[in-house]
C-alpha positions as CSV (number, residue, x, y, z in Angstrom):
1,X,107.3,-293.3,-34.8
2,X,107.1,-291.0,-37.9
3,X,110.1,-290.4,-40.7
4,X,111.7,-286.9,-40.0
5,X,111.1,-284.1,-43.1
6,X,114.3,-283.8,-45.4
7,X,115.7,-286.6,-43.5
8,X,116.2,-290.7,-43.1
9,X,115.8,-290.5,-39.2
10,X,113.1,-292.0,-37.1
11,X,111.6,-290.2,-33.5
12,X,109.0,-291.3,-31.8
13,X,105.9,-289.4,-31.8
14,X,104.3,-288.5,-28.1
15,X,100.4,-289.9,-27.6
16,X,98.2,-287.0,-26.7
17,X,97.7,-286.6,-23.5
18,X,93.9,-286.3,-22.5
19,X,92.8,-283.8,-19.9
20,X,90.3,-284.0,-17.1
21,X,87.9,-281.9,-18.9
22,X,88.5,-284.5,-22.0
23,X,88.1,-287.1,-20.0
24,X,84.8,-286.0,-18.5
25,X,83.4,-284.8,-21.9
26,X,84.1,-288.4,-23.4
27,X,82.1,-289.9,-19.9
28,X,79.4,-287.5,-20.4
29,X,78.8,-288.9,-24.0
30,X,79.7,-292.4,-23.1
31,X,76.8,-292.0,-20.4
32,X,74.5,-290.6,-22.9
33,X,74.5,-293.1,-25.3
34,X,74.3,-296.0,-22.7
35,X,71.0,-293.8,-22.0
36,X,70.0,-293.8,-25.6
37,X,70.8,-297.5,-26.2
38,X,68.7,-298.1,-22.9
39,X,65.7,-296.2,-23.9
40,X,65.6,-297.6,-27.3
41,X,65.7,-301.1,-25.7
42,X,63.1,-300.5,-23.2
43,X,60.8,-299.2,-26.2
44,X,61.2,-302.2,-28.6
45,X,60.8,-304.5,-25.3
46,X,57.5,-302.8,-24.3
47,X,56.5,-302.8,-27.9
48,X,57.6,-306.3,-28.3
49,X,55.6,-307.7,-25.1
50,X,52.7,-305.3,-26.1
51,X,51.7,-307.1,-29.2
52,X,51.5,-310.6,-26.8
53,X,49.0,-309.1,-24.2
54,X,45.5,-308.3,-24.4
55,X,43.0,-307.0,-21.1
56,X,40.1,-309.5,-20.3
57,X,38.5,-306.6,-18.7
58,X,36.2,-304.2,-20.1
59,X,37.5,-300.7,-19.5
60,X,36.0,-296.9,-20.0
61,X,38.1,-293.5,-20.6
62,X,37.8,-290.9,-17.5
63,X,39.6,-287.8,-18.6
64,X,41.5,-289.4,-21.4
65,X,42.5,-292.2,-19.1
66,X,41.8,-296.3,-19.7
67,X,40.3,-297.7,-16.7
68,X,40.1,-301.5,-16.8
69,X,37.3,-302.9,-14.4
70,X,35.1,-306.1,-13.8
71,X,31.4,-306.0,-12.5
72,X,29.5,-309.1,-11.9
73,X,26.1,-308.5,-11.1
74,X,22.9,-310.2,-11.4
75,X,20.5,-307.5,-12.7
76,X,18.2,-308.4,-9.2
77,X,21.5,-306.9,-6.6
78,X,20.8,-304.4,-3.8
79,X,24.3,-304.0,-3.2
80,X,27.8,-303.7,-4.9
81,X,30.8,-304.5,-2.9
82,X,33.5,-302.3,-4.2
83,X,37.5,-303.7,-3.6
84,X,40.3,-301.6,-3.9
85,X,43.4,-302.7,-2.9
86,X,47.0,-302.4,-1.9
87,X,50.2,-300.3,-3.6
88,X,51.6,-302.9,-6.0
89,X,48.8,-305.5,-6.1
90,X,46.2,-305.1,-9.3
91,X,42.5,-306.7,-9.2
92,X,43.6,-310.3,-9.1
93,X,44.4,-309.6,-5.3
94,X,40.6,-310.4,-5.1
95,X,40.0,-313.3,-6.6
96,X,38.8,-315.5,-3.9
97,X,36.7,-313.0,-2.3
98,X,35.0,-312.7,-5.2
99,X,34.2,-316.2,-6.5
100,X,32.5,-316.9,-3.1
101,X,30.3,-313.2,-2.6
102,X,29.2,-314.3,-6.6
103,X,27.3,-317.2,-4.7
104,X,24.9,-314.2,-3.6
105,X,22.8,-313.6,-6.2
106,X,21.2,-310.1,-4.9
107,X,24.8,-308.6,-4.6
108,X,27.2,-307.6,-7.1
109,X,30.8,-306.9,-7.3
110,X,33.4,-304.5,-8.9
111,X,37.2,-304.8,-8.9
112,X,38.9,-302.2,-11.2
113,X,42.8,-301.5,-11.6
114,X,44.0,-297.8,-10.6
115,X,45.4,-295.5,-12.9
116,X,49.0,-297.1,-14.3
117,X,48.5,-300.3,-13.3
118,X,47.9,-303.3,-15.6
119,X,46.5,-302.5,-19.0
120,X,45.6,-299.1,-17.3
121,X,47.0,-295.8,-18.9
122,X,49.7,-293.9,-16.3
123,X,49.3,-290.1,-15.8
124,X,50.3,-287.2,-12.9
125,X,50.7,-287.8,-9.1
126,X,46.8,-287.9,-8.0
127,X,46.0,-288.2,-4.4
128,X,43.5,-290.7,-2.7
129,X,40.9,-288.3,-3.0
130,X,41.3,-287.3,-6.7
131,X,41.6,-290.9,-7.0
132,X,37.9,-291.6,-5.2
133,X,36.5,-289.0,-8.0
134,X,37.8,-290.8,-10.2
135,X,36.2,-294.2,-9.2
136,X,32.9,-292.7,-8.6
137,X,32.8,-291.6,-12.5
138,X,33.9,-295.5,-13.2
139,X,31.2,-296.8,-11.1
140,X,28.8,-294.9,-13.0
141,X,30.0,-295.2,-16.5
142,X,30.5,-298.8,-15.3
143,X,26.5,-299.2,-14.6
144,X,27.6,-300.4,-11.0
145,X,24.3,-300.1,-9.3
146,X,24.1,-297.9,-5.4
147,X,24.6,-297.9,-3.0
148,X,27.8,-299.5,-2.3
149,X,30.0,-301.4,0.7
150,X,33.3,-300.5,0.1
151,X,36.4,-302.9,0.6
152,X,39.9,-301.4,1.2
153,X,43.2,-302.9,1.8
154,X,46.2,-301.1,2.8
155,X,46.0,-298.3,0.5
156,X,42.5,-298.9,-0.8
157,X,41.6,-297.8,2.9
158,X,42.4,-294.3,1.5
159,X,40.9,-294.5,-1.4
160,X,37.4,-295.7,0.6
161,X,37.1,-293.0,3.4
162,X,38.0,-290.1,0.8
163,X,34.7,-291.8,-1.0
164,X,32.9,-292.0,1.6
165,X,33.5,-288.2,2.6
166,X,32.9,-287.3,-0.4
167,X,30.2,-289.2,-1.5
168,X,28.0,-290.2,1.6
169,X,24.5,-290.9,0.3
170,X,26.4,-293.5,-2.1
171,X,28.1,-295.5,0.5
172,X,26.2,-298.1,2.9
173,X,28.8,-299.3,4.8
174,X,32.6,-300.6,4.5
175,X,35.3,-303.1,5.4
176,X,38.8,-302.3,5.8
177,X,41.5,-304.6,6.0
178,X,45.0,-303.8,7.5
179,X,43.8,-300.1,7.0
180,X,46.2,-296.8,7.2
181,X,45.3,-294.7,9.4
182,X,45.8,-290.8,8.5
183,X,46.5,-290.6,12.2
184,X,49.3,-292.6,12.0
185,X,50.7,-291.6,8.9
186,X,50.9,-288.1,9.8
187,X,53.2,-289.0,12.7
188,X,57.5,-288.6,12.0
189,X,58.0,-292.3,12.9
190,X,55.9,-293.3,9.7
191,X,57.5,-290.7,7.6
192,X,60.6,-292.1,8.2
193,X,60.0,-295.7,8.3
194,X,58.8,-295.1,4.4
195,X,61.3,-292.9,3.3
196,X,63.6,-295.2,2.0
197,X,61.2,-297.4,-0.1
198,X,59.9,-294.2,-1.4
199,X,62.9,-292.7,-2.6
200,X,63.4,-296.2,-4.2
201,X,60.7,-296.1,-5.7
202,X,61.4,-292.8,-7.6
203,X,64.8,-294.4,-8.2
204,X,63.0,-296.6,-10.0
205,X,60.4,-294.8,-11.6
206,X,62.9,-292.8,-13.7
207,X,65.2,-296.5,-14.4
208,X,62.2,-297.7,-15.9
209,X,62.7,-295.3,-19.3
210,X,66.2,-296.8,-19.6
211,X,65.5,-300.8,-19.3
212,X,67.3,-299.8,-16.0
213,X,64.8,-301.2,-13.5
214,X,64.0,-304.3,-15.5
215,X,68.3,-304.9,-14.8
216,X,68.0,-304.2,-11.4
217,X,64.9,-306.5,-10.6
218,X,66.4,-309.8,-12.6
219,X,69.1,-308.8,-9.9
220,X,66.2,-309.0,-6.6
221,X,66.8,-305.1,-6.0
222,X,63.7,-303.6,-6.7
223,X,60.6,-303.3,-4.8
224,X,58.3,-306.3,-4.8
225,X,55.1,-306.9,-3.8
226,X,56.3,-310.3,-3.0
227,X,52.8,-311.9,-0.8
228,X,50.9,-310.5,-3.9
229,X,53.1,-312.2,-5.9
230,X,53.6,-315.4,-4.6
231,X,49.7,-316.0,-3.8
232,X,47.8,-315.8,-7.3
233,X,48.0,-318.2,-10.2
234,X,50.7,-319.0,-12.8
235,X,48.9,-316.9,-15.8
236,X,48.2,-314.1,-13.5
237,X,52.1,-313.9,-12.6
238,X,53.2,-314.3,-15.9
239,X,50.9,-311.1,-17.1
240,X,51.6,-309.4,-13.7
241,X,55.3,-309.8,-14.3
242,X,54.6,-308.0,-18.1
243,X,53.5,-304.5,-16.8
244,X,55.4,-304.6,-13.3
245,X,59.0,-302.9,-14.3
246,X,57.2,-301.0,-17.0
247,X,57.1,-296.9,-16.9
248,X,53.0,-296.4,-15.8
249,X,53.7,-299.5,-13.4
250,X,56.4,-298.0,-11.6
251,X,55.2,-294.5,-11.8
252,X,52.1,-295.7,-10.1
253,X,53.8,-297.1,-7.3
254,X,55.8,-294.1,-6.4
255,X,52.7,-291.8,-6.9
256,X,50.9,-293.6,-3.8
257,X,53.8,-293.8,-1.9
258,X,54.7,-290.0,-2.2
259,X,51.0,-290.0,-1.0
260,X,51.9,-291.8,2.2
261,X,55.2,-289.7,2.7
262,X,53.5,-286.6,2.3
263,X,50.4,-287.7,4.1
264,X,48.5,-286.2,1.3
265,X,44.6,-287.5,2.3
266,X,42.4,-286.0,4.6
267,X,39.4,-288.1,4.7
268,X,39.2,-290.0,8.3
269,X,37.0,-287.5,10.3
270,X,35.7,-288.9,13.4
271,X,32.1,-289.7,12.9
272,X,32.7,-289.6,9.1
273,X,30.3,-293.6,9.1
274,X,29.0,-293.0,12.4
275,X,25.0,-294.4,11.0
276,X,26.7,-297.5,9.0
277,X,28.3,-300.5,9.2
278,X,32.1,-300.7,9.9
279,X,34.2,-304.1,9.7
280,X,37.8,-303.2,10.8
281,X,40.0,-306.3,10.2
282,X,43.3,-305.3,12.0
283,X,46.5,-306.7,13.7
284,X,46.4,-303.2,15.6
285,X,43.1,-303.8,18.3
286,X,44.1,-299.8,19.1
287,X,43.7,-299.0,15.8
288,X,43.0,-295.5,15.4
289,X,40.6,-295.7,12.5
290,X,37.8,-296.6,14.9
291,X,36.8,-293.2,15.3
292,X,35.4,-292.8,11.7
293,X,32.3,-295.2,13.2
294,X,29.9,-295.6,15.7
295,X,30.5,-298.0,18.2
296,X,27.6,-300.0,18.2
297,X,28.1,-300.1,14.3
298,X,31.4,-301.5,14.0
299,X,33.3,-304.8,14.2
300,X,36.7,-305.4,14.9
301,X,38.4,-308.3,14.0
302,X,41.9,-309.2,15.2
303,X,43.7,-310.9,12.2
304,X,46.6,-313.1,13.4
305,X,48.4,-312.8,9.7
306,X,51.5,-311.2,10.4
307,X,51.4,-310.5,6.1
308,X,50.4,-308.2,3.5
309,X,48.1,-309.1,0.9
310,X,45.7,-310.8,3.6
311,X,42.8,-311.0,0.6
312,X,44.8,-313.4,-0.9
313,X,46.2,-315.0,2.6
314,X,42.8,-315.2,4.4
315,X,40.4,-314.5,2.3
316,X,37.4,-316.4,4.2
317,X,38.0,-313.6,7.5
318,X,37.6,-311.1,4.8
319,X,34.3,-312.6,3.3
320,X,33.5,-313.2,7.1
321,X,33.4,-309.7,7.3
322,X,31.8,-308.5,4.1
323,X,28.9,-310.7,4.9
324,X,28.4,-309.4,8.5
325,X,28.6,-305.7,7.0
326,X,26.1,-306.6,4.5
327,X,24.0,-308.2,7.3
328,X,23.9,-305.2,9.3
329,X,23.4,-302.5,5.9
330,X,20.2,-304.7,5.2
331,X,19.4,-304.8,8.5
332,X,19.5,-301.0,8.8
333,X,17.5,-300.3,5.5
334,X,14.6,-302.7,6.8
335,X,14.0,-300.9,9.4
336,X,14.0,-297.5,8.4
């Protein structure tokens, strides 16, 4: 109420009434700042849990770009096994291969973390072959010594044909594990059994700016790599669970799966290791990918785990396989 001008009387005084443009103006800046307050969170967190973490790995700079890596090797090797593994998994997904190939003393190996993952700095969409150029300037700034039997899982696969196309005289022979098939992946039914997670997966690529996608994970809805996960040790999982809702984390993920959804590699001619040694370790005994080798080069192994992350799972059938490869390469190289 308010006192009335020139007068002792009282009225009461109507509240302003707000209209919808009002109303959407005051949501639009209501909205912004919970932006705002989000990102300035999200930078203070990753600054925060920055100063706590520090890479065991060595690493070089390829076009700007830290790429973390390990390489054990004994000076005397003839070989390096090379490991690249699946979307969402980092280089601890190879842990137990590892520790029992380092038994053989004339082979080396060499695990590295793709761009954005880990301590690894995040950049543009790159596709599986921009991705194998990338590696092949690692593996030489790196000191890894040729020539090399590559190990792909899942989407390492990719990233291991696209190599070996373009780099042939490097590669001596290869192992792939649960490996996509460009086959298949160019085919509608894959496209849309992916779509979802991908979408996701830019979802929460642009949450992760805002402390959004940190929320939403505490909460079980983003996506998890959850046999990766569940299958390496404590300290790995606690540094793991550091970089996985961060921005170069995140943006990694989505980049590969964009890849998959827009079938963006071209690698798996047929014949492409026709003259080497080819260890397919599969659920699918049809699998398509068989036409890269030569018949009388390659081994297929059914694998019975119905799982992802089968490096971690079954990681004797995978050194199984390494070793028959390498049995084969050094068979070949004798006697020629």
């Amino acid at each position: 109420m308010r006192l009335i001008s020139h007068s002792n009387g009282l009225h009461t005084v109507d509240k302003e009434k707000l209209g919808k443009i009002a109303i959407i103006k005051r949501c639009i800046i209501f909205f912004i700042g919970l932006l705002i307050l989000g990102f300035v969170i999200q930078m203070v967190t990753d600054f925060v849990d920055n100063l706590g973490l520090k890479s065991k790995f060595k690493y070089v700079r390829i076009d700007g770009k830290k790429i973390e890596y390990k390489l054990k090797s004994s000076g005397g090797s003839d070989y390096t096994v090379v490991f690249d593994g699946e979307i969402g998994a980092n280089m601890y997904e190879w842990d137990k291969v590892c520790k029992t190939l380092e038994a053989d003393k004339k082979l080396s190996t060499f695990v590295y973390n793709r761009r954005g993952y880990e301590f690894n700095d995040g950049g543009d969409l790159m596709t599986p072959e921009e991705q194998a150029k990338i590696l092949k300037n690692l593996l030489k700034k790196a000191g890894a010594p040729e020539p090399y039997i590559f190990v792909g899982e899942e989407y390492g696969s990719l990233v291991a044909t696209n190599f070996a196309k373009l780099y042939p005289e490097s590669v001596a022979g290869a192992v792939l594990v649960n490996p996509l098939s460009e086959e298949n992946i160019n085919t509608e039914e894959f496209k849309n059994s992916i779509k979802y997670k991908y979408y996701r997966s830019e979802f929460e690529k642009i949450g992760s700016n805002f402390g959004l996608t940190s929320l939403m994970s505490k909460m079980g809805l983003t996506i998890e790599n959850k046999s990766f996960e569940e299958n390496i040790d404590q300290n790995e999982l606690e540094e793991f669970n550091k970089f996985k809702n961060k921005k170069n984390y995140k943006e990694a993920v989505s980049n590969e799966l964009k890849n998959l959804y827009r079938n963006a590699s071209e690698s798996q001619t047929e014949g492409l290791l026709s003259n080497k040694p080819l260890c397919l370790i599969t659920s699918n005994d049809d699998d398509s990918i068989k036409k890269i080798g030569n018949q009388s080069l390659t081994t297929v192994v059914k694998s019975e785990a119905n799982s992802d992350t089968l490096s971690l799972l079954d990681s004797d059938e995978i050194v199984n396989g390494i070793n028959t490869t390498l049995k084969e390469v050094r068979k070949l190289a004798k006697s020629s």
